[in-house]
C-alpha positions as CSV (number, residue, x, y, z in Angstrom):
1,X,0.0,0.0,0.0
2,X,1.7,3.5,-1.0
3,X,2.2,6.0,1.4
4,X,-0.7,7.9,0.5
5,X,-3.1,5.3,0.3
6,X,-2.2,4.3,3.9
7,X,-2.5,8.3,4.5
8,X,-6.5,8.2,3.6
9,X,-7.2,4.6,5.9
10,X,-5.4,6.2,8.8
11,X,-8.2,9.6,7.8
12,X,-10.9,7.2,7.8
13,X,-10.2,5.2,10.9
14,X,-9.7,9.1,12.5
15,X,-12.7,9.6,11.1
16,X,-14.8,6.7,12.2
17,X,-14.0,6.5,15.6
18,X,-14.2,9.7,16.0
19,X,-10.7,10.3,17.3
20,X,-10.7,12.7,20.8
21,X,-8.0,15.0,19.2
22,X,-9.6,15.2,15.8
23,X,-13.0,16.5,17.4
24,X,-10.9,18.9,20.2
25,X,-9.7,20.4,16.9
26,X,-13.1,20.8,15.1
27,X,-14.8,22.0,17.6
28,X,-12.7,24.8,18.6
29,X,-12.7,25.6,14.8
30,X,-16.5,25.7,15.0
31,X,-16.8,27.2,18.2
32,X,-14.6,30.1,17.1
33,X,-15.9,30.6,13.7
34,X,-19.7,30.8,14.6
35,X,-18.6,32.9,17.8
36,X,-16.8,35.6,15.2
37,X,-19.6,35.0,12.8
38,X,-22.5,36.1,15.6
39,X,-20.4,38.6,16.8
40,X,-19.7,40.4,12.8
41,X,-23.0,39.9,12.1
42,X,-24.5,41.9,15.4
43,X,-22.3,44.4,13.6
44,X,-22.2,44.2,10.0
45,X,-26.2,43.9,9.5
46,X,-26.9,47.4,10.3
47,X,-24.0,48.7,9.2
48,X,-24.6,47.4,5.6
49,X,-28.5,48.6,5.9
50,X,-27.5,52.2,7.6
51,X,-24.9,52.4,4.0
52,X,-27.6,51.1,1.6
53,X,-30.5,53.9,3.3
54,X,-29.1,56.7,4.8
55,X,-27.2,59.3,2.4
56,X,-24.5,61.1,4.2
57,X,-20.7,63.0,3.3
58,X,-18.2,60.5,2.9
59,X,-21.0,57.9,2.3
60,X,-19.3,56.8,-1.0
61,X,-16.0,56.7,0.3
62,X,-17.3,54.6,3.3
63,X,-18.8,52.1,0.6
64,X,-15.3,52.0,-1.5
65,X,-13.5,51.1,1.7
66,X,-15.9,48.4,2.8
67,X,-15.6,46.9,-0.7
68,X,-11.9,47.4,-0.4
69,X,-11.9,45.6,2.9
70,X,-13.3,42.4,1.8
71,X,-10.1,42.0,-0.1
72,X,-7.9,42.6,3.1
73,X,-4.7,39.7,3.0
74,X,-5.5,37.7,6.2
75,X,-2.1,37.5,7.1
76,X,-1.7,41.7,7.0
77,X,-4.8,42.0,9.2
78,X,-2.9,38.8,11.7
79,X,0.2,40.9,11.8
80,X,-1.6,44.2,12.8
81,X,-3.4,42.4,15.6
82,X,-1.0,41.2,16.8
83,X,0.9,43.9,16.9
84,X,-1.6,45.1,18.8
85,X,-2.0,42.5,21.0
86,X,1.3,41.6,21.9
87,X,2.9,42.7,25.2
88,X,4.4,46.0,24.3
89,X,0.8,46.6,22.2
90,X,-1.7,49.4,23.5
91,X,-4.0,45.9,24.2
92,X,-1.0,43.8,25.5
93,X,-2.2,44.0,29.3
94,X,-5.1,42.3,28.3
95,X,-2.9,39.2,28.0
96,X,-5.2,38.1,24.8
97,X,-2.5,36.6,22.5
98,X,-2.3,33.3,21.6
99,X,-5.7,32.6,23.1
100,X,-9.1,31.7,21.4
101,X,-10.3,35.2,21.8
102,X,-8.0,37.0,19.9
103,X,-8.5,34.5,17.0
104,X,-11.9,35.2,17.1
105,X,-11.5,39.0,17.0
106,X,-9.3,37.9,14.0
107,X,-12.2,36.3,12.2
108,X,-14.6,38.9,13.7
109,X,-12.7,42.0,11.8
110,X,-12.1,40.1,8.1
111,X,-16.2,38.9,8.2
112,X,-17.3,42.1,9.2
113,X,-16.8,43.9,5.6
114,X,-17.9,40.6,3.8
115,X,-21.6,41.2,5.8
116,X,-21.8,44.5,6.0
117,X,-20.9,44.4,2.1
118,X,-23.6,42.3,0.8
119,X,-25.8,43.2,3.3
120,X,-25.8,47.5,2.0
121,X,-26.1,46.0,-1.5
122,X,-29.4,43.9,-0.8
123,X,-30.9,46.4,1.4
124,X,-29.6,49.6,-0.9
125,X,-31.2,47.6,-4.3
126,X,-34.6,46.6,-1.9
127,X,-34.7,50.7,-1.2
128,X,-34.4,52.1,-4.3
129,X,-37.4,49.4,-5.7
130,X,-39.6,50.5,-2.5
131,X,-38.5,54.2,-2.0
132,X,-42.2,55.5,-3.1
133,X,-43.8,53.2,-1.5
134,X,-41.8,54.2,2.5
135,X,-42.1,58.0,1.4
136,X,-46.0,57.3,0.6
137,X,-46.6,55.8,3.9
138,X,-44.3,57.9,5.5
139,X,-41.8,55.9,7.0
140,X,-38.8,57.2,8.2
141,X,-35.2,56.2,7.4
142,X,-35.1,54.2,10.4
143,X,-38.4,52.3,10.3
144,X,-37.4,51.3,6.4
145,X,-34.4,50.0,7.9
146,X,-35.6,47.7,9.9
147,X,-38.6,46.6,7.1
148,X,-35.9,46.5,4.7
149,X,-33.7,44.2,7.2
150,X,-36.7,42.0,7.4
151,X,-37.7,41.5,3.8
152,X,-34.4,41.0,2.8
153,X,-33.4,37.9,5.2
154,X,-33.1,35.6,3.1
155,X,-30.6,37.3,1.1
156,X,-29.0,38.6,4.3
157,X,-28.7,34.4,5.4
158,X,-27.1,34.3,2.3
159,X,-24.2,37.1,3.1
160,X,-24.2,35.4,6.8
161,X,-23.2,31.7,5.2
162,X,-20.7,33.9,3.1
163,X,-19.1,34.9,6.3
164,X,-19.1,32.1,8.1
165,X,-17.3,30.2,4.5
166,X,-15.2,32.8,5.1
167,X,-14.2,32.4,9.3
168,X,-14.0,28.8,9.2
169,X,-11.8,28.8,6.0
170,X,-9.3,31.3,7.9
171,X,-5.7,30.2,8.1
172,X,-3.1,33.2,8.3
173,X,-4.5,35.5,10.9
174,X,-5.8,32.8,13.4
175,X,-2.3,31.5,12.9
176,X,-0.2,34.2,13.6
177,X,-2.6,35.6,16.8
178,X,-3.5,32.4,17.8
179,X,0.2,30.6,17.3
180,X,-1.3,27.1,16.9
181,X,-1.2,25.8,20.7
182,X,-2.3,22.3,20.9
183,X,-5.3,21.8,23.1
184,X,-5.6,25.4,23.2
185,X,-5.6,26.8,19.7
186,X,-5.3,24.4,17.0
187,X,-8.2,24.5,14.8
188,X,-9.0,23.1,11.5
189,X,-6.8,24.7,9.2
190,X,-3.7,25.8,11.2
191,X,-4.1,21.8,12.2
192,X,-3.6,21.1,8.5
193,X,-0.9,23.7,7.5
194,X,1.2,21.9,10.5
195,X,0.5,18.2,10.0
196,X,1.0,18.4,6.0
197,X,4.8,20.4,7.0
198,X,5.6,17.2,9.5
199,X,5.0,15.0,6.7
200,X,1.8,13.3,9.2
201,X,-0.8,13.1,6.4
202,X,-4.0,11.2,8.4
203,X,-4.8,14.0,10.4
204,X,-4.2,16.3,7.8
205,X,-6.9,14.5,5.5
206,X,-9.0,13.7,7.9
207,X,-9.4,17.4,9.0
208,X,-9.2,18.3,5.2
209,X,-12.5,16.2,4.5
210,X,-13.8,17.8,7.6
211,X,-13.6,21.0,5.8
212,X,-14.7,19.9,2.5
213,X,-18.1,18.9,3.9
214,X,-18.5,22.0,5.7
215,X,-18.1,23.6,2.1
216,X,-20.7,21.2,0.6
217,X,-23.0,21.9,3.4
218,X,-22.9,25.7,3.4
219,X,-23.3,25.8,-0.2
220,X,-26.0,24.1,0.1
221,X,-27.5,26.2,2.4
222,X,-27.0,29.1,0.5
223,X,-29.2,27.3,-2.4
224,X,-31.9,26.1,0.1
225,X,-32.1,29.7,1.1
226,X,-32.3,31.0,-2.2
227,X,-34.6,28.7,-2.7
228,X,-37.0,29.6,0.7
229,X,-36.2,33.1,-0.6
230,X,-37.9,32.5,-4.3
231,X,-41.1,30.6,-3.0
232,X,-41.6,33.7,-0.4
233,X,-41.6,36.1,-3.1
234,X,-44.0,33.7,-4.7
């Protein structure tokens, strides 16, 4: 049996027995990613809908650097955490480096503009179709807001799986302010980087699968919700 064929039985037997380390590693991954994803989301939702309703100075330049943002490296964003985060940092005395927290503020700041982005494009597109109709009944800014938040969640579920593709997929940043610790912050993909570089494939793979059916799963939620979305519309 070759080398990698022996690689993918060692996955599967991690796999079906549910090895302890394997699920230590994937559910820190899952618990950090939703965390960050819950977290960006309390922020990026009405941050997106405030862009795509209110008209303000500076409004298109605040649009151009949220698109801009959704492009930011990981591994520049990693470095300027930890920055500051690290002991001679303006945050160093809060002692959060190398700990689950800061890799969920990691994720937190690179799914922010990725929410907020789509988000201001749904709600801004839902605005200008039902402008006449707010003005008519004379709803304010803030009440179309929130209507517009609520007739566009199924789109917005859509930017919220986006995200969370987005977290869980994360490999620089978490790396570099979460350092890879085992049993304290190893997730998914800093798991993998490490395991392929020591040449120790079955956990690797095993992990790697792990991720792939996350992706499977989230792209099929994002049809099933564009789906739930169509019939509602009727």
């Amino acid at each position: 049996m070759s080398e990698f064929q022996d690689a993918f039985v060692q996955a599967a037997r991690l796999l079906g027995r549910a090895d302890p380390e394997l699920l230590e590693i994937i559910a820190l991954s899952l618990r950090v990613s939703l965390t960050a994803l819950v977290l960006a989301c309390a922020v990026g939702l009405p941050m997106g809908a405030a862009l795509g309703v209110f008209r303000f100075p500076g409004r298109r330049a605040a649009v151009t650097l949220l698109n801009a943002l959704m492009g930011l490296p990981p591994v520049v964003l990693g470095l300027a955490l930890y920055l500051v985060l690290s002991r001679s940092g303006p945050l160093g005395f809060l002692g959060l480096l190398f700990t689950p927290t800061a890799m969920i503020l990691a994720q937190w700041l690179l799914v922010i503009p990725i929410v907020a982005a789509l988000t201001r494009q749904v709600v801004e597109d839902l605005h200008e179709e039902w402008e006449e109709e707010f003005r008519s009944l004379g709803a304010g800014r803030l009440r179309s807001l929130f209507e517009l938040l609520y007739e566009a969640r199924f789109q917005l579920a859509t930017a919220t799986l986006a995200g969370f593709g987005r977290a869980i997929a994360e490999v620089g940043a978490v790396l570099i302010v979460g350092g890879n610790i085992a049993h304290v912050t190893r997730v998914m993909t800093t798991a993998i980087a490490m395991e392929t570089n020591k040449g120790e494939l079955s956990l690797a793979l095993a992990l790697g699968i792990v991720l792939v059916a996350l992706s499977f799963l989230i792209n099929a939620g994002l049809v099933a919700v564009q789906e739930l979305g169509r019939v509602a519309r009727g």
